[in-house]
Biotite code that builds the C-alpha atoms (Angstrom):
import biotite.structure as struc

atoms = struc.array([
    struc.Atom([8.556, -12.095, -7.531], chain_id="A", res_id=1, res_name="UNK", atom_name="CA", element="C"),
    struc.Atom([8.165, -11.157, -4.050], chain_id="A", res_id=2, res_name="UNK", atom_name="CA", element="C"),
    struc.Atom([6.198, -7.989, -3.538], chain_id="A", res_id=3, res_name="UNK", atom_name="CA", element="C"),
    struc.Atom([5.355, -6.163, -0.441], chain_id="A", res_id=4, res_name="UNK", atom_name="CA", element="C"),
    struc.Atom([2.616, -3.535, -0.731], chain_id="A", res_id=5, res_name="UNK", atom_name="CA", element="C"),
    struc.Atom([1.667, -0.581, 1.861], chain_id="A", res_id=6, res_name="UNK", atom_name="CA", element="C"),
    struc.Atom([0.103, 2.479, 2.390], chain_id="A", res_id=7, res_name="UNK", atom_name="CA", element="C"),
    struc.Atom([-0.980, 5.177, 4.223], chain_id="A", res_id=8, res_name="UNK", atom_name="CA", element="C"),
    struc.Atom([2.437, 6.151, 6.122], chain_id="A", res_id=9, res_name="UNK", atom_name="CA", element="C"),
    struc.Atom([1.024, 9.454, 6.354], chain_id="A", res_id=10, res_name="UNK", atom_name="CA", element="C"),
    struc.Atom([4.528, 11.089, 7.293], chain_id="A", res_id=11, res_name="UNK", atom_name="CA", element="C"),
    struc.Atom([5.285, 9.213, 10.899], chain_id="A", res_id=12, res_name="UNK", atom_name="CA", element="C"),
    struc.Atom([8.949, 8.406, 11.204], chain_id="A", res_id=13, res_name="UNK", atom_name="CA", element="C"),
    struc.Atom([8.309, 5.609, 13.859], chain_id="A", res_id=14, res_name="UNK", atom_name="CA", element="C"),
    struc.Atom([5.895, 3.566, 11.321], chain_id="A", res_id=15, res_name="UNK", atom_name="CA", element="C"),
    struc.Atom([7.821, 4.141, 8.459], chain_id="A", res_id=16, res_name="UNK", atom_name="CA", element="C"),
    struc.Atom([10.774, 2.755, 10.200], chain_id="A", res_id=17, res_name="UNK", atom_name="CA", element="C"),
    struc.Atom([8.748, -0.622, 11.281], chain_id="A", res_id=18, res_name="UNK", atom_name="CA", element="C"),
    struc.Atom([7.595, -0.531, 7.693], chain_id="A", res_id=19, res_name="UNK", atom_name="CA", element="C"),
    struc.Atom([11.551, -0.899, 6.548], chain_id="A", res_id=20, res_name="UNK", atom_name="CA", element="C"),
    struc.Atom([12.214, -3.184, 9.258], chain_id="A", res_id=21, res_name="UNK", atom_name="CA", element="C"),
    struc.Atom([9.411, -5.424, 7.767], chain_id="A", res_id=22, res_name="UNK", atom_name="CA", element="C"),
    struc.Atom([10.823, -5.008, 3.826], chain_id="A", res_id=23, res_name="UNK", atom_name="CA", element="C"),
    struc.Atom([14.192, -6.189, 5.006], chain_id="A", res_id=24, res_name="UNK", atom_name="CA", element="C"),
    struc.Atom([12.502, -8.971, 7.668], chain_id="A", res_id=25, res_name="UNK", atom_name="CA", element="C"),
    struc.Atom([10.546, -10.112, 4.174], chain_id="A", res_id=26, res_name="UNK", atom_name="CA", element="C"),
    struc.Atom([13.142, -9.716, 1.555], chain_id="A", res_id=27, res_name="UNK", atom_name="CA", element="C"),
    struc.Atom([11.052, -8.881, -0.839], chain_id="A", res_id=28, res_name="UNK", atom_name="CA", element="C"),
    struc.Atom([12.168, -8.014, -4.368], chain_id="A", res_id=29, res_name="UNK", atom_name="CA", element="C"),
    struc.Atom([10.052, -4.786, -4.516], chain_id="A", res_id=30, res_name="UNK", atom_name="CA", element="C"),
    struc.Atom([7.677, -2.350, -1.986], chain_id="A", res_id=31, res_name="UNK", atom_name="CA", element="C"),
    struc.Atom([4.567, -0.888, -3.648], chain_id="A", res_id=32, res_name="UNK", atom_name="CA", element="C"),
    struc.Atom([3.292, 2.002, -1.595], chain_id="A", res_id=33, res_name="UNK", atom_name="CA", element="C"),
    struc.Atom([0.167, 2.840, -2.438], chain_id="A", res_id=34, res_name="UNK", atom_name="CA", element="C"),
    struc.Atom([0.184, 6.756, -1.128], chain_id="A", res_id=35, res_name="UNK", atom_name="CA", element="C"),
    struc.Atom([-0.388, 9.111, 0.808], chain_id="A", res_id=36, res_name="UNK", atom_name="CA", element="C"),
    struc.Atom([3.306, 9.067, 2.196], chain_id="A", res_id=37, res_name="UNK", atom_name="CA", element="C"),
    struc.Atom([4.497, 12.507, 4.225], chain_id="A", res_id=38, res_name="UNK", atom_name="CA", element="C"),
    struc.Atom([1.437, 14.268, 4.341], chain_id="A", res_id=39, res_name="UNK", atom_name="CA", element="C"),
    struc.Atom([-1.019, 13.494, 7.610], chain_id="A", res_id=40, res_name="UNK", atom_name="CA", element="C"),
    struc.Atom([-4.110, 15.079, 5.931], chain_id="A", res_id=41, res_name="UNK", atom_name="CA", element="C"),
    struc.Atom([-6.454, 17.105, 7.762], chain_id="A", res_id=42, res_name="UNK", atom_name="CA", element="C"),
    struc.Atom([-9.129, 14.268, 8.527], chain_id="A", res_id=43, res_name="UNK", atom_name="CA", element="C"),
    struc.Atom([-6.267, 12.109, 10.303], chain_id="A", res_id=44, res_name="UNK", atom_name="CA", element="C"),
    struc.Atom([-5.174, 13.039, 13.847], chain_id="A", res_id=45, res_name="UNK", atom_name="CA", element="C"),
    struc.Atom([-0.923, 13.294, 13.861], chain_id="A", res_id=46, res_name="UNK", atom_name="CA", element="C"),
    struc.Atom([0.523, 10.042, 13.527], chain_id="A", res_id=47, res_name="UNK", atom_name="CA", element="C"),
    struc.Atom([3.009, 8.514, 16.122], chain_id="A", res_id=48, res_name="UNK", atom_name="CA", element="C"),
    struc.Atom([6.303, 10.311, 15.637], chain_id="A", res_id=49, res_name="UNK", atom_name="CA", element="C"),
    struc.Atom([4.963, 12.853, 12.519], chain_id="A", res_id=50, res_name="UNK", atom_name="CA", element="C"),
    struc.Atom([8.282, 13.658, 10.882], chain_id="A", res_id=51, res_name="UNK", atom_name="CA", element="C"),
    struc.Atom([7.919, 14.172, 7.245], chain_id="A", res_id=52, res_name="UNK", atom_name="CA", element="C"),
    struc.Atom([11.829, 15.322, 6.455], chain_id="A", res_id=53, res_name="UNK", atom_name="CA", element="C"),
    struc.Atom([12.888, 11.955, 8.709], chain_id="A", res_id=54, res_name="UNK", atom_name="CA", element="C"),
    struc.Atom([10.642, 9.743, 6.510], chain_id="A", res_id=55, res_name="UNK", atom_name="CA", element="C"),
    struc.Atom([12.134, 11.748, 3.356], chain_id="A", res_id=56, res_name="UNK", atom_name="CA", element="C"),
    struc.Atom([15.625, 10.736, 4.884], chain_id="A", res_id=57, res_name="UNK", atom_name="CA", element="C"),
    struc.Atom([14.709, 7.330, 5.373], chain_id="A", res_id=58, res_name="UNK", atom_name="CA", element="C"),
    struc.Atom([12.383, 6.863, 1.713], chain_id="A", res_id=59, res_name="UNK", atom_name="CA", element="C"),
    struc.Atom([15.151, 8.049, -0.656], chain_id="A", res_id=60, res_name="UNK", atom_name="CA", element="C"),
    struc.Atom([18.171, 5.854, -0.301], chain_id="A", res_id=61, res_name="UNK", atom_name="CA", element="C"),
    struc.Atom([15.876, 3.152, -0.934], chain_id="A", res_id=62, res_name="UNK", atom_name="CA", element="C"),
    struc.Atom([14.627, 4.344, -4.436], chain_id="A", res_id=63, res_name="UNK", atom_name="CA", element="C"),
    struc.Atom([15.169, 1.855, -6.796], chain_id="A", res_id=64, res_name="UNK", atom_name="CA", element="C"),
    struc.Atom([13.289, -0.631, -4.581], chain_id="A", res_id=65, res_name="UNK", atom_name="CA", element="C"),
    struc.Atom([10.088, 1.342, -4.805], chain_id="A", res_id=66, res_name="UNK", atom_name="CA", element="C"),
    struc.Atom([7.162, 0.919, -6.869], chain_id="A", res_id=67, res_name="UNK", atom_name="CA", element="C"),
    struc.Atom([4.561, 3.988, -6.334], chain_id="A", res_id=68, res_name="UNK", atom_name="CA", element="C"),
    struc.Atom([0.983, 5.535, -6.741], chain_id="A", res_id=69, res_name="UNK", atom_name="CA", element="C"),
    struc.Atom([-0.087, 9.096, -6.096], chain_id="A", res_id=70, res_name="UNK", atom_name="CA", element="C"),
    struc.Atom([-2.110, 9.483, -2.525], chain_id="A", res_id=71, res_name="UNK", atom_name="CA", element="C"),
    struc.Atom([-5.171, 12.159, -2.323], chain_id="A", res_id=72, res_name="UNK", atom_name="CA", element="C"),
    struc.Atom([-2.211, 13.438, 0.668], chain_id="A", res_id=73, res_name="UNK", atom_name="CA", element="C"),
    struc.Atom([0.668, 13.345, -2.071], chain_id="A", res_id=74, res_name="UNK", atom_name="CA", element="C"),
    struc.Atom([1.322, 16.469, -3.713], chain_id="A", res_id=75, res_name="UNK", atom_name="CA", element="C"),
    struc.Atom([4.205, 18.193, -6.530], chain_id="A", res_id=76, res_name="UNK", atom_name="CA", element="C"),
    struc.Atom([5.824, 19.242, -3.402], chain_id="A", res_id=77, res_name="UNK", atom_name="CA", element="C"),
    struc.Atom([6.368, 15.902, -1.813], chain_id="A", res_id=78, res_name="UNK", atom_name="CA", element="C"),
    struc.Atom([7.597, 14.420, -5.595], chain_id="A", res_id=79, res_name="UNK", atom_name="CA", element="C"),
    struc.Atom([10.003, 17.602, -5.128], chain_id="A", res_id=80, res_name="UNK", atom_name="CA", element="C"),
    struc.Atom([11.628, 15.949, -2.214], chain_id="A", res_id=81, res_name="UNK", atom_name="CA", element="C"),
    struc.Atom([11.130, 12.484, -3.108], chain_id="A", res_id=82, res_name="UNK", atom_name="CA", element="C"),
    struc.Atom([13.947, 11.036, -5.472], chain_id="A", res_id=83, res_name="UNK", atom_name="CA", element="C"),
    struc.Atom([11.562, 8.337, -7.420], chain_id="A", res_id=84, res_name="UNK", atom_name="CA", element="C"),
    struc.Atom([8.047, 8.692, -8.742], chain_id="A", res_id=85, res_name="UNK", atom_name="CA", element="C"),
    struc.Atom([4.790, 9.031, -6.506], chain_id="A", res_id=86, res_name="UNK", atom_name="CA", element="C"),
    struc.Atom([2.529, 11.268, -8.471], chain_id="A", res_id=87, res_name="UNK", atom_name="CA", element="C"),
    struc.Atom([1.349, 8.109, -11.316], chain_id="A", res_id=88, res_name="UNK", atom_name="CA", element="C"),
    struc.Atom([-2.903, 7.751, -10.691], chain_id="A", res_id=89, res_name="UNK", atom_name="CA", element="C"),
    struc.Atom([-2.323, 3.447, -10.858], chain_id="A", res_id=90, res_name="UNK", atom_name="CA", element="C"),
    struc.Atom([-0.041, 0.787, -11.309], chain_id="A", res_id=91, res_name="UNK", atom_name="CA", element="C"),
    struc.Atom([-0.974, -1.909, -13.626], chain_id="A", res_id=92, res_name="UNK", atom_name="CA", element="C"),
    struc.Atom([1.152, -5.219, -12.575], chain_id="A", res_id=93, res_name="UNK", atom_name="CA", element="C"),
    struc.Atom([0.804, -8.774, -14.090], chain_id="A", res_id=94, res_name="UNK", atom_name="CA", element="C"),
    struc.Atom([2.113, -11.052, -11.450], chain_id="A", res_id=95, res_name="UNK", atom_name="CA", element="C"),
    struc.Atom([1.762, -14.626, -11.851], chain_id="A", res_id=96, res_name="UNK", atom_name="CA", element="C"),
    struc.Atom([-0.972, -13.960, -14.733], chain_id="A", res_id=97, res_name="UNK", atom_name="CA", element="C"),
    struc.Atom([-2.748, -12.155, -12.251], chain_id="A", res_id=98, res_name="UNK", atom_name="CA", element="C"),
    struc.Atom([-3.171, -8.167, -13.377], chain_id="A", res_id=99, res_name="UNK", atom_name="CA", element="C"),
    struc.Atom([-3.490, -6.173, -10.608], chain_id="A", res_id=100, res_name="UNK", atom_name="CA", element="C"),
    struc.Atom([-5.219, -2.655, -10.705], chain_id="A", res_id=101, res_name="UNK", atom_name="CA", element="C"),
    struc.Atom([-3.072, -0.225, -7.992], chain_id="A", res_id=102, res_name="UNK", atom_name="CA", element="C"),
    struc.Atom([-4.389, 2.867, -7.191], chain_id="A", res_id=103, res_name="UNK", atom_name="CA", element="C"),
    struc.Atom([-4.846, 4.527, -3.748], chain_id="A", res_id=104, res_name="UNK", atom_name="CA", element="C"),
    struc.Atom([-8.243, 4.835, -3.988], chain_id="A", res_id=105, res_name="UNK", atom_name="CA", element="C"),
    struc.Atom([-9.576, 7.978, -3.626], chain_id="A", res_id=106, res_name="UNK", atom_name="CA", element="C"),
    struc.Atom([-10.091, 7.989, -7.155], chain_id="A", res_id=107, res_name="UNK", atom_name="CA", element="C"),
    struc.Atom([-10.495, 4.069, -8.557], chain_id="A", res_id=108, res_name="UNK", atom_name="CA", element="C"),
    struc.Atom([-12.447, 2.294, -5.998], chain_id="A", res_id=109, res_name="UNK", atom_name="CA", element="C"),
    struc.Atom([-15.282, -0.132, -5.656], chain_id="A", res_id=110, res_name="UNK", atom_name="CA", element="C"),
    struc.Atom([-17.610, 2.780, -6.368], chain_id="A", res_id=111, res_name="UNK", atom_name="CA", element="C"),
    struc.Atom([-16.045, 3.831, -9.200], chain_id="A", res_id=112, res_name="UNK", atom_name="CA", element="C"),
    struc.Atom([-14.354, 1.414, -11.328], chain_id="A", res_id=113, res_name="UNK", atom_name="CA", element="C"),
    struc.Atom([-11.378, 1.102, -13.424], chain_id="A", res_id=114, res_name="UNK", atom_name="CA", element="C"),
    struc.Atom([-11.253, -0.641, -16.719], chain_id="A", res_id=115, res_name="UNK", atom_name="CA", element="C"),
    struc.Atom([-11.303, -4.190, -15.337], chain_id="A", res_id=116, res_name="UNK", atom_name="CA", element="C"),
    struc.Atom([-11.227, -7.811, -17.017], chain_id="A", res_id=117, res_name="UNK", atom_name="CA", element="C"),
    struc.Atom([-12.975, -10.724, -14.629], chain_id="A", res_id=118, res_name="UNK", atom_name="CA", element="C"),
    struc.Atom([-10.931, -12.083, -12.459], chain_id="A", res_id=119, res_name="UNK", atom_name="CA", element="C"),
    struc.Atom([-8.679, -8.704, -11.914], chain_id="A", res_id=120, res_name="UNK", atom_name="CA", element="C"),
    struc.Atom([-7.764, -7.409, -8.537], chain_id="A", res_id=121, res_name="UNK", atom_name="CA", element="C"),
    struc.Atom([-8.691, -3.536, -7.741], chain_id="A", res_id=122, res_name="UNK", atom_name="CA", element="C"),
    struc.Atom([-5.776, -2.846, -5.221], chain_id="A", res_id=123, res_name="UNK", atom_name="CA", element="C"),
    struc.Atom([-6.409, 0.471, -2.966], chain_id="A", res_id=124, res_name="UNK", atom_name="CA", element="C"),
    struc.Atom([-5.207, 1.658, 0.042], chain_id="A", res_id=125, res_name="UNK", atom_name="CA", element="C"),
    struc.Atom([-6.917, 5.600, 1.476], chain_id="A", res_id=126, res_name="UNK", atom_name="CA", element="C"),
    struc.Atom([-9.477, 3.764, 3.827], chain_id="A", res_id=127, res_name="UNK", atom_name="CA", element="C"),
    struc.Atom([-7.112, 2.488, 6.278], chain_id="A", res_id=128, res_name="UNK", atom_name="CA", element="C"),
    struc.Atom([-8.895, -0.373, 6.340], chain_id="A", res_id=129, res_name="UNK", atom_name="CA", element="C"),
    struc.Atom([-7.391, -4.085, 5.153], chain_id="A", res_id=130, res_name="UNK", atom_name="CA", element="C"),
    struc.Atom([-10.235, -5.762, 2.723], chain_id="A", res_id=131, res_name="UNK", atom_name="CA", element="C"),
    struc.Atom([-10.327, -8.646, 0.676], chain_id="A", res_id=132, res_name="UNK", atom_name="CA", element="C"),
    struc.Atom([-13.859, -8.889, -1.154], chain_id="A", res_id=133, res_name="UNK", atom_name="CA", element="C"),
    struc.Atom([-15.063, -10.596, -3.781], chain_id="A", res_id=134, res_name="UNK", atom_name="CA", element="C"),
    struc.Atom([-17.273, -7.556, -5.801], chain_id="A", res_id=135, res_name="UNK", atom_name="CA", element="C"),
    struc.Atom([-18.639, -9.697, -8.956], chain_id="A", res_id=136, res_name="UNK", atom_name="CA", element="C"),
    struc.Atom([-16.255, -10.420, -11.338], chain_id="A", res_id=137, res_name="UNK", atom_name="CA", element="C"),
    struc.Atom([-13.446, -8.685, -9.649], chain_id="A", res_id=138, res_name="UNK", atom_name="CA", element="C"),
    struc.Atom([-11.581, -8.754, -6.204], chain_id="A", res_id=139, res_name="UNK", atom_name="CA", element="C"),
    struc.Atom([-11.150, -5.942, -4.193], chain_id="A", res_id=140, res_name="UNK", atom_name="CA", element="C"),
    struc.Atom([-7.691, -5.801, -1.508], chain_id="A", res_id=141, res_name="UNK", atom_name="CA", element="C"),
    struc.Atom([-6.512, -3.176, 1.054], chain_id="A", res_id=142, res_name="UNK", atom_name="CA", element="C"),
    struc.Atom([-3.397, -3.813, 2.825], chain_id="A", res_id=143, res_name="UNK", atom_name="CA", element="C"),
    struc.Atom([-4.581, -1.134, 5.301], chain_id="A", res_id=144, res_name="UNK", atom_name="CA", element="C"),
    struc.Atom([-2.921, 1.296, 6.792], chain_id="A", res_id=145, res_name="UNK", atom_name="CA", element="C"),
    struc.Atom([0.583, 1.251, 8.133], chain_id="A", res_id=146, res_name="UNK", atom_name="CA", element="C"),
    struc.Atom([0.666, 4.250, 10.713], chain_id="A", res_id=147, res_name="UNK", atom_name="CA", element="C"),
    struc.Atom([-3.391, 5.253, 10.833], chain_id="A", res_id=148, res_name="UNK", atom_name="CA", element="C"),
    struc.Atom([-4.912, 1.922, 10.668], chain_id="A", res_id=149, res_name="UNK", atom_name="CA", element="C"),
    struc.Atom([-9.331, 2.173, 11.172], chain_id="A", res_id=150, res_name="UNK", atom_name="CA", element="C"),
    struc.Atom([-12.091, 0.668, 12.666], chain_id="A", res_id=151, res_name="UNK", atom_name="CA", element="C"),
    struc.Atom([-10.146, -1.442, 15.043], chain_id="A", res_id=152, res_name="UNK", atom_name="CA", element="C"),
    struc.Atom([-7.257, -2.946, 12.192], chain_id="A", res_id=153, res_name="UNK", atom_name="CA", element="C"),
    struc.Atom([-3.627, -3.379, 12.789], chain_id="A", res_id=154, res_name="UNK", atom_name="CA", element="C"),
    struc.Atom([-0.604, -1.283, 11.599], chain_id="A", res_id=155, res_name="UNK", atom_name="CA", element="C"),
    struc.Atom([0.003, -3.472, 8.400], chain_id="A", res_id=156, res_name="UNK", atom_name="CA", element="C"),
    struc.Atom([1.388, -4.268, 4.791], chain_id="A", res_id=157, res_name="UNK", atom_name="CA", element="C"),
    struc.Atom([0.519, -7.473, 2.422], chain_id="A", res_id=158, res_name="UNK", atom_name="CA", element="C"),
    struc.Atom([2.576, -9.492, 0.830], chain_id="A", res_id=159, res_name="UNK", atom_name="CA", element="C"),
    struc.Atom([2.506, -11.203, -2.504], chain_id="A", res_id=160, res_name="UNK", atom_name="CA", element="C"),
    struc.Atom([4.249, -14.381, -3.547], chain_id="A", res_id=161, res_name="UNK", atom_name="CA", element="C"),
    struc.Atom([3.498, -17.254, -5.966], chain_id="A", res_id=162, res_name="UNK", atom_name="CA", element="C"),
    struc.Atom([-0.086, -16.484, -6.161], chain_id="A", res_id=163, res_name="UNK", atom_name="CA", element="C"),
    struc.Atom([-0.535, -15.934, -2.805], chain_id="A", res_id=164, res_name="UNK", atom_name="CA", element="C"),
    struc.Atom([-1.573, -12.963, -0.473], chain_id="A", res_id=165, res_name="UNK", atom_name="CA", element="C"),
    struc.Atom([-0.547, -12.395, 2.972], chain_id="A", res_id=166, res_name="UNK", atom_name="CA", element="C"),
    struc.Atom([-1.929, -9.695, 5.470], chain_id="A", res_id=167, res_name="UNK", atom_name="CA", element="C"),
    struc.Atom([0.571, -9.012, 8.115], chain_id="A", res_id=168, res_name="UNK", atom_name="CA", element="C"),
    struc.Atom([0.802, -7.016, 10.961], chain_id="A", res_id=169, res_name="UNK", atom_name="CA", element="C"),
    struc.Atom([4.382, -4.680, 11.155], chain_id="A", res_id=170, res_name="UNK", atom_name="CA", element="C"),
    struc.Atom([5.874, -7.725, 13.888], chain_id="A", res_id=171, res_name="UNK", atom_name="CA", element="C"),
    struc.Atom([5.208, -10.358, 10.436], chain_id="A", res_id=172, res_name="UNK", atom_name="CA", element="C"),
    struc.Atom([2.253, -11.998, 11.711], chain_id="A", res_id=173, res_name="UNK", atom_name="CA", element="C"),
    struc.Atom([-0.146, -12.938, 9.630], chain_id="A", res_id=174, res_name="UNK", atom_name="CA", element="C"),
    struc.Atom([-4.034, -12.665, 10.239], chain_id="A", res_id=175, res_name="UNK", atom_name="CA", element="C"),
    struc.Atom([-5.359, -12.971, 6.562], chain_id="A", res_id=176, res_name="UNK", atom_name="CA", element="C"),
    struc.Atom([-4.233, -15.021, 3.418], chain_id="A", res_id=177, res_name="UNK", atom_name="CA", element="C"),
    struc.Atom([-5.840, -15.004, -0.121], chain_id="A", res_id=178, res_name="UNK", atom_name="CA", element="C"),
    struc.Atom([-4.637, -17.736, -2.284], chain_id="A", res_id=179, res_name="UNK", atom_name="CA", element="C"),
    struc.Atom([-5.708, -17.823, -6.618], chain_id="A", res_id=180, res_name="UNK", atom_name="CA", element="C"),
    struc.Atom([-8.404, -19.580, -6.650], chain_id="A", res_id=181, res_name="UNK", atom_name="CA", element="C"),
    struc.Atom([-9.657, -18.588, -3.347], chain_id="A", res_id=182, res_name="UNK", atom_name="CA", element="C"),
    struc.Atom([-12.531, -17.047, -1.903], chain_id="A", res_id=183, res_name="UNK", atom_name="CA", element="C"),
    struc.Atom([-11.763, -13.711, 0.293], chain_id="A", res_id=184, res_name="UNK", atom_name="CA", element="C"),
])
């Protein structure tokens, strides 16, 4: 399986739009957003383009393709105008024999754990910062942010296939790759 995982598109029509570009570019079998999807929040500045109805417009003909977790920006509101789920806490996947622990983060982080086994990967987004850090017996990821990114990091996703990660900027370049087996 070929997953693509994102976050953070904090309502901004232009970035969501690169995001799709990339999920078609990357034909990947699923996109896991990991929140925080219409909503800017009132720590973030506007994002490029902040159009939460265009996003809407753009999100919900591609339904079935999504895979979601609820934001700390994702309300019953937004999962009134979004046609599939966004308000589940995690996502546990098994990929590969890898389980994966998604969550945005605001609640599951490095600070405060989920139920983990060693060798597990805590997936967040909500810092709008990528990661990949090996935290004891677990690895933590962040595919950063796709329209807010921090502390100097690209608009970007990650990609998962065969084992492997891939950090990638919204053009498909890739600065960062985690491999099973690998240290971050």
């Amino acid at each position: 399986m070929k997953l693509m995982i994102a976050s953070d598109i904090h309502g901004s029509a232009y970035y969501c739009r690169k995001m799709l570009e990339a999920y078609e570019r990357e034909q990947a079998d699923k996109l896991l957003l990991l929140g925080d999807i219409l909503y800017h929040g009132p720590r973030n500045d506007l994002p490029k383009e902040y159009a939460p109805k265009e996003v809407i417009a753009m999100l919900n003909p591609l339904k079935e393709n999504f895979l979601c977790v609820r934001g700390n920006c994702d309300t019953q509101v937004d999962q009134m105008v979004l046609q599939f789920p966004i308000l589940a806490e995690y996502c546990l996947l098994e990929l590969d024999g890898q389980t994966i622990f998604a969550t945005h983060g605001h609640v599951f982080n490095p600070e405060n754990l989920p139920m983990l086994k060693p060798g597990d990967i805590l997936l967040n987004g909500h810092t709008h910062i990528p990661a990949c850090e090996e935290k004891g017996e677990f690895i933590y990821m962040n595919p950063g942010s796709v329209s807010i990114p921090k502390q100097n990091s690209k608009h970007s996703y990650m990609i998962y296939e065969s084992g492997s990660f891939y950090w990638k900027d919204l053009n498909g370049e890739v600065y960062k790759t985690w491999m099973t087996n690998m240290h971050c």
